[in-house]
N, C-alpha and C positions, 0 to 999 in steps of 0.2 A: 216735723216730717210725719206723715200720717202711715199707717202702715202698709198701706198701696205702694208708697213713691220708698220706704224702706226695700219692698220685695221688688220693686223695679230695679235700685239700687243693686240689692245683691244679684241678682240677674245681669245686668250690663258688668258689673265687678265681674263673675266668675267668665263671660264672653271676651271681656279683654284680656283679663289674663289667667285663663285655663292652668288649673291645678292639675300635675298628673299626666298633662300632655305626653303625645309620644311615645311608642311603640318601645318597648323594652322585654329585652330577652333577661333570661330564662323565664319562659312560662313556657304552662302546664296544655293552656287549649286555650284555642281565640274565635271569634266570632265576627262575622262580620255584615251587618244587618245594611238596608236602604229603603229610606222611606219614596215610595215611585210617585206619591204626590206632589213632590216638593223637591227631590232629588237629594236630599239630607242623606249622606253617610258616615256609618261610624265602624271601627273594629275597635273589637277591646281585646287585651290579653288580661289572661287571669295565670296567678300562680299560688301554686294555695301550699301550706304549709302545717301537714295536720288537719284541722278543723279550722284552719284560719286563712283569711286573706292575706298571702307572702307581700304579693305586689298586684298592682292593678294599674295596666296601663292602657293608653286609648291613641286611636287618630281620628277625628272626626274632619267631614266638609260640609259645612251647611249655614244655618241660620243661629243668630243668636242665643236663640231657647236650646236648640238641640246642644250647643257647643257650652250654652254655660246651665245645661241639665248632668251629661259627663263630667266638669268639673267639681262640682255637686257631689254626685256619686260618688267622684273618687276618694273625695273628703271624708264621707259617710263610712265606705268602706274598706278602704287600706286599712290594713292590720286589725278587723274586725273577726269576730269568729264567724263561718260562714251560714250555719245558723240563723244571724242576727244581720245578716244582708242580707237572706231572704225575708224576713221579715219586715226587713226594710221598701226592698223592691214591691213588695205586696202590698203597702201602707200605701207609697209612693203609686203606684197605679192606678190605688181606689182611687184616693184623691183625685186626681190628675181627670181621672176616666166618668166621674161621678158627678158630673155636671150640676157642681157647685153644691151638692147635696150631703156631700162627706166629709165630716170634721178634722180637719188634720190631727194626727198624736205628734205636736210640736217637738215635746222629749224625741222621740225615736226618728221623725224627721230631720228635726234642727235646719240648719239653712234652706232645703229642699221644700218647706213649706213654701217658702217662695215662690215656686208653682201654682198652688192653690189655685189662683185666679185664670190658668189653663183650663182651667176646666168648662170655661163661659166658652172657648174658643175649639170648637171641632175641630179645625184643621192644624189647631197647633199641640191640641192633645198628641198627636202623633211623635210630632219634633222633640217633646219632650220627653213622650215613653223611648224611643230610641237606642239611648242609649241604655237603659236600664234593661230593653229585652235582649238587648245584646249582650251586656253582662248576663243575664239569667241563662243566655244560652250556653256564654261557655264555660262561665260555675259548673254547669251538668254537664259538658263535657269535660272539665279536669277532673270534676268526681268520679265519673265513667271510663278515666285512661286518657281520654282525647276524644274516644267514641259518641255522636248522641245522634 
């Protein structure tokens, strides 16, 4: 298996069976993003505990990439310090955004390299930031009270 048909692999993996699914209370602030190209939606809750990700949870409706980029995420970032999911989200962007020209940090990645090859596809750059702009947004609103 060649490392194409690998990150295809964990891609259809995390779409079938989404890690993290499902809207769970108590959180802190949620977010709830739509991409109007494609009609992909997702909401995340975030609950943060300290400096750290309590719980991270999602409900998405869309396409394979968007639903198995959320599963992704959640992996990456549950129980991480929040810190070091931005960092992540940021890594996870370039990539994704940098058509084909930005070297993954597989360490700080880890599975979400996976995407990498979104980055040849314009219209699915989208499906895959998705869910990760919507975690970013309501990161800064649990840091902010709720507010952003």
């Amino acid at each position: 298996m060649d490392v194409t048909e690998l990150y295809e692999q964990i891609i259809l993996d995390h779409s079938k069976h989404p890690k993290g699914a499902g809207l769970r209370e108590p959180y802190d602030a949620e977010a709830h993003h739509v991409n109007p190209t494609c009609g992909d939606e997702v909401t995340v809750r975030v609950s943060l505990d300290g400096g750290k990700i309590r719980d991270l949870s999602y409900h998405g409706e869309g396409c394979s990439i968007s639903r198995a980029s959320a599963s992704v995420m959640h992996e990456l970032v549950q129980g991480a310090e929040l810190e070091h999911t931005l960092a992540i989200q940021e890594a996870f962007q370039a990539m994704v955004t940098g058509r084909g020209q930005v070297e993954p940090d597989g360490e700080l990645l880890e599975d979400a390299v996976a995407f990498a090859g979104v980055a040849r596809y314009p219209m699915r750059v989208k499906c895959a930031l998705l869910p990760w702009m919507a975690f970013k947004d309501a990161a800064a609103r649990a840091v902010s009270g709720g507010e952003a």
